[in-house]
C-alpha positions in Angstrom: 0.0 0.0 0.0 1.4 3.6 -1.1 0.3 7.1 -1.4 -1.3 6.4 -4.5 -3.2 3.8 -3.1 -4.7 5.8 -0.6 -5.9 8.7 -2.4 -7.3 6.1 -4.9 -9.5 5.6 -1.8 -9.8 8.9 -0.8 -11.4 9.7 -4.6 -13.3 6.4 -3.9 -14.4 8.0 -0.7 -15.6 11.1 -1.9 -17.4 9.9 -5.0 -20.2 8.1 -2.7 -20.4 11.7 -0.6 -24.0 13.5 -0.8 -24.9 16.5 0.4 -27.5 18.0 1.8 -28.0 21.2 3.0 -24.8 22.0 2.8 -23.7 19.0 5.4 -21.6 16.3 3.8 -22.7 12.8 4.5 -22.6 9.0 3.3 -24.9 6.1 2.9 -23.3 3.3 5.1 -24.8 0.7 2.3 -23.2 2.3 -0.4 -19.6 2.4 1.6 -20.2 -1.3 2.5 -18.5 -2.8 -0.5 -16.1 -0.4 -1.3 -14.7 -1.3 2.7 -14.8 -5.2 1.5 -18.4 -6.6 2.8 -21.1 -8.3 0.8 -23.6 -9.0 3.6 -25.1 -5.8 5.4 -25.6 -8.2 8.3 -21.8 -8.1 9.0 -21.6 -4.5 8.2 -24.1 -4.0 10.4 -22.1 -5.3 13.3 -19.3 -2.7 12.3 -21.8 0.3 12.3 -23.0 -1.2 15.8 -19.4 -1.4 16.9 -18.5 2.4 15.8 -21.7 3.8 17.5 -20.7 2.3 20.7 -16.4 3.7 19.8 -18.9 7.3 19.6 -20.8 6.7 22.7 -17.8 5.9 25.1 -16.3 8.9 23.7 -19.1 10.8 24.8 -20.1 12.0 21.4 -23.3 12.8 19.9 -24.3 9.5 17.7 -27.2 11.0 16.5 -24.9 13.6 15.0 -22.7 11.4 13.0 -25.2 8.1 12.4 -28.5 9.5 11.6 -31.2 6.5 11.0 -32.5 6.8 7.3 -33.8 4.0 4.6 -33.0 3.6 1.3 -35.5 2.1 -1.2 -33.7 -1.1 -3.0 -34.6 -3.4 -6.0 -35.2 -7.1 -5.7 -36.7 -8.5 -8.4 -39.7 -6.4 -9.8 -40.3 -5.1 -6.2 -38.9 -1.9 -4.5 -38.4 -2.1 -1.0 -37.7 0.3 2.0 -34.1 -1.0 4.2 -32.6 0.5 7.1 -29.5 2.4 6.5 -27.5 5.1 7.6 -26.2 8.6 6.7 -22.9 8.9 7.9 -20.6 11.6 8.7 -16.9 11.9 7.7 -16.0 11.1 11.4 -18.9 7.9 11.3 -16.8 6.7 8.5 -13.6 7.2 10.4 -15.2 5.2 13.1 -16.4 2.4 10.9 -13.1 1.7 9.4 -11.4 2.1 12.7 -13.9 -0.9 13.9 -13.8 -3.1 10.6 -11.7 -6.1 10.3 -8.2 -5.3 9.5 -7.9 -8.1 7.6 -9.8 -7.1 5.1 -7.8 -4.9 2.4 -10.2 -2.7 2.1 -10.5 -1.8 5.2 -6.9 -1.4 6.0 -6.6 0.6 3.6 -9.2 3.0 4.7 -7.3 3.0 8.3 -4.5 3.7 6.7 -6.4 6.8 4.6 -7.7 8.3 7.9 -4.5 7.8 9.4 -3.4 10.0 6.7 -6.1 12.7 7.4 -5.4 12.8 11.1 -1.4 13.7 10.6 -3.0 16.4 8.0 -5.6 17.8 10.3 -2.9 18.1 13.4 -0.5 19.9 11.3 -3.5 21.7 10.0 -4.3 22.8 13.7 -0.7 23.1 14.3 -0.4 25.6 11.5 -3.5 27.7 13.2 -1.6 27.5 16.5 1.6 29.1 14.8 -0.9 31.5 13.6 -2.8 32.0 16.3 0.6 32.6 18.8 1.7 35.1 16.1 -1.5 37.4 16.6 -1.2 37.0 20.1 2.3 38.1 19.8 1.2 41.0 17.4 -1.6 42.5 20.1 0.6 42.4 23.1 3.3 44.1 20.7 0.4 46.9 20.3 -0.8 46.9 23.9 2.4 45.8 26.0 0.5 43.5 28.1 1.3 39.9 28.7 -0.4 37.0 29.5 -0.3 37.9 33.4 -0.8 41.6 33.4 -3.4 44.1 31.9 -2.5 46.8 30.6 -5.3 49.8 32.0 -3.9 52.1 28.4 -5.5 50.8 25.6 -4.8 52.6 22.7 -7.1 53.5 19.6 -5.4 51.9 17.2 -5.3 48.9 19.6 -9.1 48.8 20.2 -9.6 49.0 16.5 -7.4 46.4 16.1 -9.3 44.3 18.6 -13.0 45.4 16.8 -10.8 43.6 13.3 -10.5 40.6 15.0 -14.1 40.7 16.3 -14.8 43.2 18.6 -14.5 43.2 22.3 -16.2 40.6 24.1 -15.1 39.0 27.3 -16.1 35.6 26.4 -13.9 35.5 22.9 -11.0 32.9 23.0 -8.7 32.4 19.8 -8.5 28.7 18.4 -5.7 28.6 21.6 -7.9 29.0 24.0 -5.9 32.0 25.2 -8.1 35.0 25.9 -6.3 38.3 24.7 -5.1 40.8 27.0 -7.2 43.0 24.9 -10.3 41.3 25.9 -9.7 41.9 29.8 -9.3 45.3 29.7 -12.0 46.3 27.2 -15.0 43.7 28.7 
């Protein structure tokens, strides 16, 4: 398994994506082959498996495994099944709880692997960014972290209404409230 082997999947992926009202979300019966099952019955027991993974994490299933049907063909009849529309974290969760030992779903581990590293370094770069404002308004205030500074200037206050104006509660991404924020709430 290489690179190109992942974002084979990751175009795979992203061809079964729907969307609706502006949220992105997939059918669990149309990921079910392409993660190497043939019977929804055992797929099933992997959806069942990565609800419970979302549970015991404490977060909301109804958020990423909404209960839908999906109207199938057999024979000259159409019939109503159970399925599921599944977020990009549900699908995370799926593969995380399929059987490695199916290629298919190793290699969907391995592609969410792959988008984990991204969205850290992602989150790293906003950090970086982040600590560089920071830097930037103290610069313009001369306040730290531990002291306020009682002399806000102009251009510092209109700096601060840029960024979103002053209100006590705002944190950046960092959590860190700005000194700004203190001495203007």
């Amino acid at each position: 398994m290489d690179s190109r082997d992942i974002e084979k999947w990751r175009v795979e992926l992203d061809s079964y994506a729907n969307v609706e009202d502006g949220v992105e979300y997939w059918l669990a019966r149309d990921l079910m082959e392409p993660m190497g099952y043939t019977r929804w019955e055992n797929f099933a027991e992997v959806v069942k498996r990565a609800k419970v993974s979302c549970e015991t994490n404490k977060t909301p299933v109804d958020s990423h495994f909404r209960d839908t049907t999906k109207m199938v063909t057999a024979g000259v009849a159409a019939r109503a099944v159970k399925d599921y529309k599944l977020t990009r974290c549900a699908c995370y969760l799926i593969a995380q709880n399929g059987d490695s030992n199916k290629p298919e779903i190793a290699l969907a581990q391995a592609y969410f692997a792959v988008q984990a590293a991204a969205a850290a370094l992602c989150a790293l770069r906003a950090a970086l960014v982040n600590a560089y404002a920071f830097s930037q308004l103290r610069a313009l205030t001369g306040s730290t972290p531990c002291t306020v500074n009682k002399k806000a200037t102009s251009r510092s206050q209109s700096l601060l209404q840029s960024l979103g104006g002053p209100s006590g509660g705002r944190t950046l991404d960092l959590g860190i409230k700005s000194p700004l924020l203190y001495q203007l709430s």
